[in-house]
ChimeraX commands (.cxc) that place a marker at each C-alpha (Angstrom):
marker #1 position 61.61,114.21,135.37 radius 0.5
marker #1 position 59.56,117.16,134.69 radius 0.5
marker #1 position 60.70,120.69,134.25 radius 0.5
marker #1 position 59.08,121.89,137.67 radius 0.5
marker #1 position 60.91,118.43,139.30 radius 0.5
marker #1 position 64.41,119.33,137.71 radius 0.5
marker #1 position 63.86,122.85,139.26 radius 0.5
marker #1 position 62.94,121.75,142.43 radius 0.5
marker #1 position 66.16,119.22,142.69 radius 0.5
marker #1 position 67.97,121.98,141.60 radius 0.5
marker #1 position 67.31,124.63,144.19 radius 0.5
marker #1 position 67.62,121.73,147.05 radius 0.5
marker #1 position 70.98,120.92,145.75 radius 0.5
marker #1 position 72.13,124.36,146.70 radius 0.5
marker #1 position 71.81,124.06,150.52 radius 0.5
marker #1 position 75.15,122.16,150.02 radius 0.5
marker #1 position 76.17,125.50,148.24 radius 0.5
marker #1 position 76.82,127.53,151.47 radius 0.5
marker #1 position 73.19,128.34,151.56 radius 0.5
marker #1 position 73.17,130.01,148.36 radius 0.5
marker #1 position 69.41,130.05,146.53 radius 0.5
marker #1 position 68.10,130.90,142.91 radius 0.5
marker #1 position 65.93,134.29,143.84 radius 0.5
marker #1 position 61.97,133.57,143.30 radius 0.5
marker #1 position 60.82,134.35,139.84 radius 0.5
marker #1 position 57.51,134.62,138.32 radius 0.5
marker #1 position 55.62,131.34,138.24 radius 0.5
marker #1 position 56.08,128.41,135.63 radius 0.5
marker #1 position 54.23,129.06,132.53 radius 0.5
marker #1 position 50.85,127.34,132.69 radius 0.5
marker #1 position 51.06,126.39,136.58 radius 0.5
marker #1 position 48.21,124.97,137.92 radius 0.5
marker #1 position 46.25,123.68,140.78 radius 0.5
marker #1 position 43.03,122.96,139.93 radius 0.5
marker #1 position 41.52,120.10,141.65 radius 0.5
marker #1 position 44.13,120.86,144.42 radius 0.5
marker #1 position 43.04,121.22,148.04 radius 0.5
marker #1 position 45.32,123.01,150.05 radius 0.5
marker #1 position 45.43,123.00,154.44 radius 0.5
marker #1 position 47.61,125.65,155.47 radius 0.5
marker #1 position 48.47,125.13,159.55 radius 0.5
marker #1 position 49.92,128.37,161.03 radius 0.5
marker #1 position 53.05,127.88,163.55 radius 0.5
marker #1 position 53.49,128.55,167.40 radius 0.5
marker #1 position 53.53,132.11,168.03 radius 0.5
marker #1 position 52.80,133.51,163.96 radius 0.5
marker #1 position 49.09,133.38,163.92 radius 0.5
marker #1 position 47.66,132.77,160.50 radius 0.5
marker #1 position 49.07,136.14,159.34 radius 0.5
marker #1 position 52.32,134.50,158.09 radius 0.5
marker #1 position 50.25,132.49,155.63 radius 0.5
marker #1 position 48.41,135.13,153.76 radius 0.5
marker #1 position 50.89,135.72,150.91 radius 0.5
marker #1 position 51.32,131.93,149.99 radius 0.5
marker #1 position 47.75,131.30,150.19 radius 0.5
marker #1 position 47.07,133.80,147.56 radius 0.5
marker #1 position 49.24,132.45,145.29 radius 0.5
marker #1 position 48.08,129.39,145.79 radius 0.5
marker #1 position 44.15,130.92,144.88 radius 0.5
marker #1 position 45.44,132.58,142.13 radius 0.5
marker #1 position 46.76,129.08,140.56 radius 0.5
marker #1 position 43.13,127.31,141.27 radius 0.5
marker #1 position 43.88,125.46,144.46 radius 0.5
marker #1 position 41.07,125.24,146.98 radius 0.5
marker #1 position 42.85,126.63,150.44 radius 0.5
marker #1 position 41.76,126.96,154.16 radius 0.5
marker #1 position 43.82,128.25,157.35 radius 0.5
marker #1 position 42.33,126.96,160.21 radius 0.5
marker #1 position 43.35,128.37,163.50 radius 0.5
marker #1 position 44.90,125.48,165.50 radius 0.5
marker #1 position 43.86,125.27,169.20 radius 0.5
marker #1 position 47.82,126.62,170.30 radius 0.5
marker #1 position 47.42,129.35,169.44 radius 0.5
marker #1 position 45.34,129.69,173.13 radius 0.5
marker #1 position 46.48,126.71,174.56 radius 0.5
marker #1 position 47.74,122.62,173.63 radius 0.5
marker #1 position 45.64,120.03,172.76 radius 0.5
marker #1 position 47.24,116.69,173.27 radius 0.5
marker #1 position 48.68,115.89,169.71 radius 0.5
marker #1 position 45.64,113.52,168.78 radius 0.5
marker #1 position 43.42,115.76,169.31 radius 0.5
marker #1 position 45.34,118.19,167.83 radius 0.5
marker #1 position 45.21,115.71,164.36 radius 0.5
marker #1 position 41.72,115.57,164.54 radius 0.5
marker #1 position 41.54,119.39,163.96 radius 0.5
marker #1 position 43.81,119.06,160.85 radius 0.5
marker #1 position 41.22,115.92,160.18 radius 0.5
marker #1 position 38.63,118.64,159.91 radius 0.5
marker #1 position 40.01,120.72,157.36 radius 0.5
marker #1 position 40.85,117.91,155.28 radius 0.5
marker #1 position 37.12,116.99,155.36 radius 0.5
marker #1 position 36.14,120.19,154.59 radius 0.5
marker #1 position 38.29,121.05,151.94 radius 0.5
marker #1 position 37.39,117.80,149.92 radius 0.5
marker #1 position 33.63,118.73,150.68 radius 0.5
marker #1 position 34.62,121.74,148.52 radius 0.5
marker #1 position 35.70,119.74,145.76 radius 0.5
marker #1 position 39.37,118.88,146.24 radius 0.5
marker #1 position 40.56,115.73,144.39 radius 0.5
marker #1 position 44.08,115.74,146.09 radius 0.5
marker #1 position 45.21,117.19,149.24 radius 0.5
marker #1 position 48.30,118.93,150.59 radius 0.5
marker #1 position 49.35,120.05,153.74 radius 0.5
marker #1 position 51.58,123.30,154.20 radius 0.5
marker #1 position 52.35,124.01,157.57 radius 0.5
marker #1 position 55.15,126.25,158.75 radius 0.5
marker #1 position 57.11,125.39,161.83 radius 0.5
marker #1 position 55.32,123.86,164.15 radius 0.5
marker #1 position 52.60,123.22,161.62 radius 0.5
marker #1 position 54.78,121.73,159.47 radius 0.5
marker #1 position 55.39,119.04,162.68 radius 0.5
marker #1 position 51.90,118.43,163.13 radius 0.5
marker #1 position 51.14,118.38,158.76 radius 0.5
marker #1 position 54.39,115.43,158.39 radius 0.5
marker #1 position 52.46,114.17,162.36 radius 0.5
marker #1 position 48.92,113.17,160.39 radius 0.5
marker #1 position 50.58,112.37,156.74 radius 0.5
marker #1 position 52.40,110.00,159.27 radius 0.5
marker #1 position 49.78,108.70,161.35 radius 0.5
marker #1 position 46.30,108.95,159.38 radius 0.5
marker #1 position 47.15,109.33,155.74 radius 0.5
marker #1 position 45.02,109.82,153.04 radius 0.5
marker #1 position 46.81,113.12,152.34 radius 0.5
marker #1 position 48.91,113.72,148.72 radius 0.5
marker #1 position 51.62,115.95,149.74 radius 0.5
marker #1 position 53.36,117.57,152.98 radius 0.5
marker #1 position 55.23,121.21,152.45 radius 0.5
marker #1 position 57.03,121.47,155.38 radius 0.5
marker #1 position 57.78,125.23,155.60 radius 0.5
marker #1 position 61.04,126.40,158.27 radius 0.5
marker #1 position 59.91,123.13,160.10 radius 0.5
marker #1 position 59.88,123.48,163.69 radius 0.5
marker #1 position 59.17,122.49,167.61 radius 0.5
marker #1 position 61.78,119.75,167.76 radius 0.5
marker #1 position 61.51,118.77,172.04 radius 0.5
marker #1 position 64.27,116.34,171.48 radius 0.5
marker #1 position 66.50,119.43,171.41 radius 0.5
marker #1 position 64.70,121.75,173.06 radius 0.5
marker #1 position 64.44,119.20,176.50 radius 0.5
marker #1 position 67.53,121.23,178.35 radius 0.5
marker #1 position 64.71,123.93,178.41 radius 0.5
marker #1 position 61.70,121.98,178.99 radius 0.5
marker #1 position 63.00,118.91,181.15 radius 0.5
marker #1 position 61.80,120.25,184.93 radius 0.5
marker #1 position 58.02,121.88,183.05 radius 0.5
marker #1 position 57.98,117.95,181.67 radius 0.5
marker #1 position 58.62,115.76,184.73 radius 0.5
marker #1 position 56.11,117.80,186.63 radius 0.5
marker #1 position 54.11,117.14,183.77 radius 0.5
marker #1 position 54.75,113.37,183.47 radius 0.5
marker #1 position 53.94,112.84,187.16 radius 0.5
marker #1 position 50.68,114.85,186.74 radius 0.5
marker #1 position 49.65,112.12,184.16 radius 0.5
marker #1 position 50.69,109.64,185.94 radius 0.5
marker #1 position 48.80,110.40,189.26 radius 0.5
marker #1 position 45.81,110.97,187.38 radius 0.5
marker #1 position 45.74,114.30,186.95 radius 0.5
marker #1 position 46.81,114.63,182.86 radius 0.5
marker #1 position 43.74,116.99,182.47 radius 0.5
marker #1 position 44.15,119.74,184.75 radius 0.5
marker #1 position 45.92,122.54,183.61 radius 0.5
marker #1 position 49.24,123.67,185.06 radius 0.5
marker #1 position 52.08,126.43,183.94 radius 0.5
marker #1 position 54.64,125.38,181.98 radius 0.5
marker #1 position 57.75,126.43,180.11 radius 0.5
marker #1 position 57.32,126.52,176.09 radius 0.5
marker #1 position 60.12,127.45,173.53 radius 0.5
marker #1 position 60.10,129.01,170.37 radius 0.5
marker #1 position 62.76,130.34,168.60 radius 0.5
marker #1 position 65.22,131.16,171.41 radius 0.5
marker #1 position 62.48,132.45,173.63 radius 0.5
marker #1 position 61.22,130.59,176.82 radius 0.5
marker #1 position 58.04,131.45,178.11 radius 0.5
marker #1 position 55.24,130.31,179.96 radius 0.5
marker #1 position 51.86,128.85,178.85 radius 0.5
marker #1 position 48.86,126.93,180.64 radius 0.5
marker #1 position 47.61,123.76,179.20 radius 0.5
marker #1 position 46.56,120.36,180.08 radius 0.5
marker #1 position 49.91,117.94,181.65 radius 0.5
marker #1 position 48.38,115.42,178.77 radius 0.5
marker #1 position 48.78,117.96,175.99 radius 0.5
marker #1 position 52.01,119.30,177.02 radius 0.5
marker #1 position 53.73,115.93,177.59 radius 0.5
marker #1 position 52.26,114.72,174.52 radius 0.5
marker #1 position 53.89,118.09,172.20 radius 0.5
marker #1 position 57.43,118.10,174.39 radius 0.5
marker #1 position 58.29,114.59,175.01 radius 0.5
marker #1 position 61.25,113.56,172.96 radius 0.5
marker #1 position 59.82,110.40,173.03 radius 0.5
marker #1 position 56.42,111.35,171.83 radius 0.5
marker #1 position 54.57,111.95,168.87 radius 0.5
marker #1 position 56.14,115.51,167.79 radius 0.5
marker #1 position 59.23,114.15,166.83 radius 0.5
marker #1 position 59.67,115.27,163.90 radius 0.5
marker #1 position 62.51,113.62,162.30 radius 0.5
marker #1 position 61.26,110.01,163.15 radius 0.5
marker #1 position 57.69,111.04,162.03 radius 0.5
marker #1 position 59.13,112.12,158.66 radius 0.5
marker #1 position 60.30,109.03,158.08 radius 0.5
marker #1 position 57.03,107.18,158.21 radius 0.5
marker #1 position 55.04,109.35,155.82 radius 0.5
marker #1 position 54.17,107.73,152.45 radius 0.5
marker #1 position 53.39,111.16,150.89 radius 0.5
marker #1 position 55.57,113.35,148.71 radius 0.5
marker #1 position 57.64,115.75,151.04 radius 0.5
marker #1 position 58.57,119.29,150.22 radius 0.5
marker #1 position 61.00,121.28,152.75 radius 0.5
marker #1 position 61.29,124.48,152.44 radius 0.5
marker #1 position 64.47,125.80,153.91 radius 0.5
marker #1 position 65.09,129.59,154.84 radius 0.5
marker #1 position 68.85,129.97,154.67 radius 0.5
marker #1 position 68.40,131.99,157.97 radius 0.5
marker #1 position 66.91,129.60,159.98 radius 0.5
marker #1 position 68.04,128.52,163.19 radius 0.5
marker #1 position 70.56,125.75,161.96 radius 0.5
marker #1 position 68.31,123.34,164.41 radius 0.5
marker #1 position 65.14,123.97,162.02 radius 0.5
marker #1 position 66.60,121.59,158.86 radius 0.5
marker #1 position 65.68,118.32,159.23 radius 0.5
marker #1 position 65.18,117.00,156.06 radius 0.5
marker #1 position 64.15,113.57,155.93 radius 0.5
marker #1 position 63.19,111.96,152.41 radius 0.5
marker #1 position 61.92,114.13,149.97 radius 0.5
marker #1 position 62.59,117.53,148.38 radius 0.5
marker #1 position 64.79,120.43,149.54 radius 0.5
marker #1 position 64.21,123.92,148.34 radius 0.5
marker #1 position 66.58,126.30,149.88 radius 0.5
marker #1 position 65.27,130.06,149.81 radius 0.5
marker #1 position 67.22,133.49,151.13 radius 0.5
marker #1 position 64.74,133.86,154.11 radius 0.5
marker #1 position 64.35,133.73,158.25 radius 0.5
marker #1 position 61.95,131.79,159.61 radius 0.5
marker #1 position 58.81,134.30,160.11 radius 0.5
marker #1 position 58.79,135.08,156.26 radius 0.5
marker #1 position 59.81,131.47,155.09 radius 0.5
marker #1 position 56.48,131.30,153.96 radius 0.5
marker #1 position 55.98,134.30,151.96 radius 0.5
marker #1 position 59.33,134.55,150.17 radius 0.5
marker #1 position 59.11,130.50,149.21 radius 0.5
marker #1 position 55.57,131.28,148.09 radius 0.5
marker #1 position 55.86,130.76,144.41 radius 0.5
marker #1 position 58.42,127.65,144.26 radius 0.5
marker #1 position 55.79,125.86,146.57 radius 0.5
marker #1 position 53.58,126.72,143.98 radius 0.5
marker #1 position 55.79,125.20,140.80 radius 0.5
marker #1 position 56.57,122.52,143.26 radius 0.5
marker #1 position 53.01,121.28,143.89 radius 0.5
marker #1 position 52.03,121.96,140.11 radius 0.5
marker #1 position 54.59,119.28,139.11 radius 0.5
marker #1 position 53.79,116.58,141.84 radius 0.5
marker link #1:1,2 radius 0.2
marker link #1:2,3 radius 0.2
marker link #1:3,4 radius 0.2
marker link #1:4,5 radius 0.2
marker link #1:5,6 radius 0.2
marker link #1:6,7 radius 0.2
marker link #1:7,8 radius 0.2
marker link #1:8,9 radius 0.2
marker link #1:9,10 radius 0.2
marker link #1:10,11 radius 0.2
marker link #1:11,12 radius 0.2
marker link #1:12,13 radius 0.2
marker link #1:13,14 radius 0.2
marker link #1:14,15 radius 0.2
marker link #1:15,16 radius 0.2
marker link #1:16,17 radius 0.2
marker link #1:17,18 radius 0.2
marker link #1:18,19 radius 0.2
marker link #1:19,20 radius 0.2
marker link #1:20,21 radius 0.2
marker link #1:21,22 radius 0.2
marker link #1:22,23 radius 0.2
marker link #1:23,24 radius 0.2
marker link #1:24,25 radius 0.2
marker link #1:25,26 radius 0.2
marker link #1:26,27 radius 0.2
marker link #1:27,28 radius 0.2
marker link #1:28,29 radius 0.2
marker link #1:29,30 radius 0.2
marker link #1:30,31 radius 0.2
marker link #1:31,32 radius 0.2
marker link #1:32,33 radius 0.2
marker link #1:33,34 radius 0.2
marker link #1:34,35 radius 0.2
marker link #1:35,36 radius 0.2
marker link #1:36,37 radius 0.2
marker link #1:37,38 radius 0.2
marker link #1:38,39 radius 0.2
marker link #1:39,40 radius 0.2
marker link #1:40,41 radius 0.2
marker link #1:41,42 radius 0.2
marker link #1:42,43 radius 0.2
marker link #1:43,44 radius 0.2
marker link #1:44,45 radius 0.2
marker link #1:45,46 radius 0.2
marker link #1:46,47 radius 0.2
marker link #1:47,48 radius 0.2
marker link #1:48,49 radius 0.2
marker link #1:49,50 radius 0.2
marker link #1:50,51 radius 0.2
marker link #1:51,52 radius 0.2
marker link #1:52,53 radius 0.2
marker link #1:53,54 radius 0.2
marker link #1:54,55 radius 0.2
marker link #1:55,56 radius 0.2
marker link #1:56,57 radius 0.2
marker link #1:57,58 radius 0.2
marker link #1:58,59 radius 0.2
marker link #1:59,60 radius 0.2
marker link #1:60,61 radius 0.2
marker link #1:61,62 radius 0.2
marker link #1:62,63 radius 0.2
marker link #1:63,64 radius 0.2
marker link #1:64,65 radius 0.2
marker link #1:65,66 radius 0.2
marker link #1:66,67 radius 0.2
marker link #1:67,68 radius 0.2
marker link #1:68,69 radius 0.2
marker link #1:69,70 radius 0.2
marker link #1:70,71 radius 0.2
marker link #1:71,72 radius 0.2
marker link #1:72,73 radius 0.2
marker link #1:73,74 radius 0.2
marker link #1:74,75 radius 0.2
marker link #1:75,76 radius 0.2
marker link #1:76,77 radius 0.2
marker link #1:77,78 radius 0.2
marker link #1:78,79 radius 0.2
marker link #1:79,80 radius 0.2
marker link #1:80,81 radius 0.2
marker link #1:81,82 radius 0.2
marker link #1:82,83 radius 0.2
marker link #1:83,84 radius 0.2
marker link #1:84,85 radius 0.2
marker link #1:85,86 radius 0.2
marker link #1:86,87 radius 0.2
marker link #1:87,88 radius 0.2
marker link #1:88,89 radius 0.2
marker link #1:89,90 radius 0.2
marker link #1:90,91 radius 0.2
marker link #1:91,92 radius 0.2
marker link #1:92,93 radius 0.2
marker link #1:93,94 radius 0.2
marker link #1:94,95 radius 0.2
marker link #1:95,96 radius 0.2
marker link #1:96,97 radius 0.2
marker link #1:97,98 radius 0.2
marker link #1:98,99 radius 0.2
marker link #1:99,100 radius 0.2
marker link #1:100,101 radius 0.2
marker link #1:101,102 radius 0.2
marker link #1:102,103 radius 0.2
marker link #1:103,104 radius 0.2
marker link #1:104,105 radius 0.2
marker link #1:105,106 radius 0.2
marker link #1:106,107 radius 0.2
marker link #1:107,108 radius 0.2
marker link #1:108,109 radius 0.2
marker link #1:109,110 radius 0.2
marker link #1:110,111 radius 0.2
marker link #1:111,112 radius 0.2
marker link #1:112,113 radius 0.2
marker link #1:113,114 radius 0.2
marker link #1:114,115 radius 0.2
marker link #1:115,116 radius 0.2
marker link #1:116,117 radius 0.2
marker link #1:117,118 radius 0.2
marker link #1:118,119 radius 0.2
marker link #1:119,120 radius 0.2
marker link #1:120,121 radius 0.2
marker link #1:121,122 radius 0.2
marker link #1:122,123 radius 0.2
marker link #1:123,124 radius 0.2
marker link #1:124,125 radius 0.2
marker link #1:125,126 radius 0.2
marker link #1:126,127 radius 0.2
marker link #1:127,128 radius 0.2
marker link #1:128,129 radius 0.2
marker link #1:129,130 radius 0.2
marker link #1:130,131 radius 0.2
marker link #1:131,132 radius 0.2
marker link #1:132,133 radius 0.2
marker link #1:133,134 radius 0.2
marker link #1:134,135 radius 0.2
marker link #1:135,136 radius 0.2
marker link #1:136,137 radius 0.2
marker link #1:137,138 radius 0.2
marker link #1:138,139 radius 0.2
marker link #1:139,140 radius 0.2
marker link #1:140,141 radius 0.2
marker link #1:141,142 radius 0.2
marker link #1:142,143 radius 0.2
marker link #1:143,144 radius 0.2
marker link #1:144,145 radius 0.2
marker link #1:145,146 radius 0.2
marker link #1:146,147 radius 0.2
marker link #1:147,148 radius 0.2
marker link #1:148,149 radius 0.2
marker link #1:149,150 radius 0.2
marker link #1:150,151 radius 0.2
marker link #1:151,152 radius 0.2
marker link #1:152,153 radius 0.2
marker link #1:153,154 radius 0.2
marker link #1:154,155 radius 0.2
marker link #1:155,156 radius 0.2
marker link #1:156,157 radius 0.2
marker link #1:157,158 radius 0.2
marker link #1:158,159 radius 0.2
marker link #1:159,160 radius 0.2
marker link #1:160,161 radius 0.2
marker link #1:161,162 radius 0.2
marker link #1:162,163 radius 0.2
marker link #1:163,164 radius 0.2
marker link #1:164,165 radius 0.2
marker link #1:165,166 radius 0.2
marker link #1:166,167 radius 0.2
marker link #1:167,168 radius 0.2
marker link #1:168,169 radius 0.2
marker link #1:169,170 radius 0.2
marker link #1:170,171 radius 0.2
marker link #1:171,172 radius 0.2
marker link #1:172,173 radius 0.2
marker link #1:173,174 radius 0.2
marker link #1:174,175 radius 0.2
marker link #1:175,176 radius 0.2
marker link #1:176,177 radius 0.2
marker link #1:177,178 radius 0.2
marker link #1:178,179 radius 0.2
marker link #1:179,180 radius 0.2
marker link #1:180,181 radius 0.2
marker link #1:181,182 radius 0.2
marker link #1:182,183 radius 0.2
marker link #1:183,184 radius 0.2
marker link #1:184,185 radius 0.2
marker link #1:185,186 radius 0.2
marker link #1:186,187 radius 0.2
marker link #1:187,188 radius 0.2
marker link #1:188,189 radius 0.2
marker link #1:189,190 radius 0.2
marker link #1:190,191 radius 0.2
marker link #1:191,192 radius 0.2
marker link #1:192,193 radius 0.2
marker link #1:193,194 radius 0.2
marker link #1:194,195 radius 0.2
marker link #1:195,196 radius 0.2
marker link #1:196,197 radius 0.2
marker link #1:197,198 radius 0.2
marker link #1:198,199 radius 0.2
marker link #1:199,200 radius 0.2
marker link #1:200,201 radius 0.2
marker link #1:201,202 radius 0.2
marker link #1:202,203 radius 0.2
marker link #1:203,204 radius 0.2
marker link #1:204,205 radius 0.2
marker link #1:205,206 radius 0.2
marker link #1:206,207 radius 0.2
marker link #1:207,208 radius 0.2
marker link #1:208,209 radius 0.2
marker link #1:209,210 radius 0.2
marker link #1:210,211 radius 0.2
marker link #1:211,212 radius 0.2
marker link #1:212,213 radius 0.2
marker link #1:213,214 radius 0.2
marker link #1:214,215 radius 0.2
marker link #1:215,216 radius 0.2
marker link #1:216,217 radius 0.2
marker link #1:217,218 radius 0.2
marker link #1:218,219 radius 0.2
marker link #1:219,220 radius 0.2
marker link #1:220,221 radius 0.2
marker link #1:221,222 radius 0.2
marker link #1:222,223 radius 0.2
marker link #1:223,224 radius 0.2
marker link #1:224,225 radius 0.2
marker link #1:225,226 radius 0.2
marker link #1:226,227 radius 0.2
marker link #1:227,228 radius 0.2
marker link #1:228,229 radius 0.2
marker link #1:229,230 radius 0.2
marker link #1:230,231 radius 0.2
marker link #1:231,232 radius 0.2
marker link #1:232,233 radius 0.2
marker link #1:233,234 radius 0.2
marker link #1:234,235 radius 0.2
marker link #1:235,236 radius 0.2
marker link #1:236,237 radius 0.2
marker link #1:237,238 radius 0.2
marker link #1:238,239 radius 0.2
marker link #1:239,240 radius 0.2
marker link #1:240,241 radius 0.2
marker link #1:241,242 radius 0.2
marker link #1:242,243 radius 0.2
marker link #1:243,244 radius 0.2
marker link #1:244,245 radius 0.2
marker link #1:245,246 radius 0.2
marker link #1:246,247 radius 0.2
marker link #1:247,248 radius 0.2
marker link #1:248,249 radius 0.2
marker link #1:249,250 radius 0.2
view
């Protein structure tokens, strides 16, 4: 086991610690990333913003990055499609000159990176950062917005557009997209569950764990824990440098 592995088992240990983290120190002599590509997918409501710190320090250790702006952020795709937009920036990050691949993605992109490690592959590692958008807990919200839906798709009608009820972080609100897409994000027996996608992904599995999460965000399943003093906006940014060591030692 390497020093960066040891560190990494280390730190996930202490989420059995009441929550208790090692504070983020400078990065391990000599880390690099070169010939690493690096997809980092935003979450629901945080825009690409939230990503800015780790994807410097990801630059600064040679990794090739990109933050595409995933279709939610105006309105659901159904979840394929929604992989084939994370297909894209794989392709395009390898046309840059990646050798190996990782995908970061912070709550709900860190359901859709472990969602196409799962179904399409070809990826080397998923950090799953304050993973969230679990609809197998979130249903007692959803349930009336997802029948409608349901029985728009089955009538025929899975591609108009309708209002429905979203969640995110104790907040219920409305959106507009396509019965297809939101059936195919809130279903609990869908594709975006997250736990039972988890376990189907071949890659190596970071979580990153802010020990203010909502308790309903840690779902570790296989993998690599890293527990870090943070909420869930800033996840991200304050776990920014052990994602870093982490990657540098897979």
């Amino acid at each position: 086991m390497t020093m960066i592995d040891r560190r990494a088992v280390i730190l996930g240990g202490l989420s059995g610690l009441g929550g208790l983290a090692l504070p983020g120190a400078a990065l391990a002599e000599g880390a690099s990333l070169a010939g690493w590509g690096v997809v980092l997918i935003h979450g629901k409501a945080g825009g690409t913003g939230t990503l800015n710190a780790i994807n410097g320090q990801l630059k600064g250790a040679g990794a090739i990055t990109t933050i595409p702006r995933m279709s939610w952020a105006s309105a659901y795709r159904t979840y394929d499609e929604t992989l084939g937009e994370v297909g894209r920036a794989v392709a395009a990050i390898r046309a840059q000159g990646a050798r190996r691949v990782a995908l970061a993605g912070h709550s709900l992109g860190a359901n859709v990176s472990l969602g196409y490690a799962a179904k399409t592959g070809g990826v080397d590692a998923v950090i799953a950062m304050a993973p969230g958008h679990r609809p197998e807990f979130i249903v007692t919200v959803t349930g009336d917005s997802l029948s409608r839906a349901k029985a728009m798709v089955a009538s025929g009608r899975g591609g108009e557009t309708a209002r429905f009820i979203d969640f995110n972080q104790g907040q219920t609100y409305e959106i507009t997209t396509s019965a297809a897409a939101y059936v195919s994000f809130f279903d609990p027996d869908g594709p975006a569950h997250m736990s039972r996608t988890a376990g189907r992904v071949r890659a190596r599995i970071l979580w990153l764990i802010g020990t203010d999460d909502r308790p309903a965000q840690r779902v570790p399943v296989g993998g690599q824990t890293i527990t870090i003093a943070a909420g869930h906006r800033d996840t991200p940014t304050k776990g920014a440098r052990q994602v870093v060591e982490w990657l540098a030692g897979v």
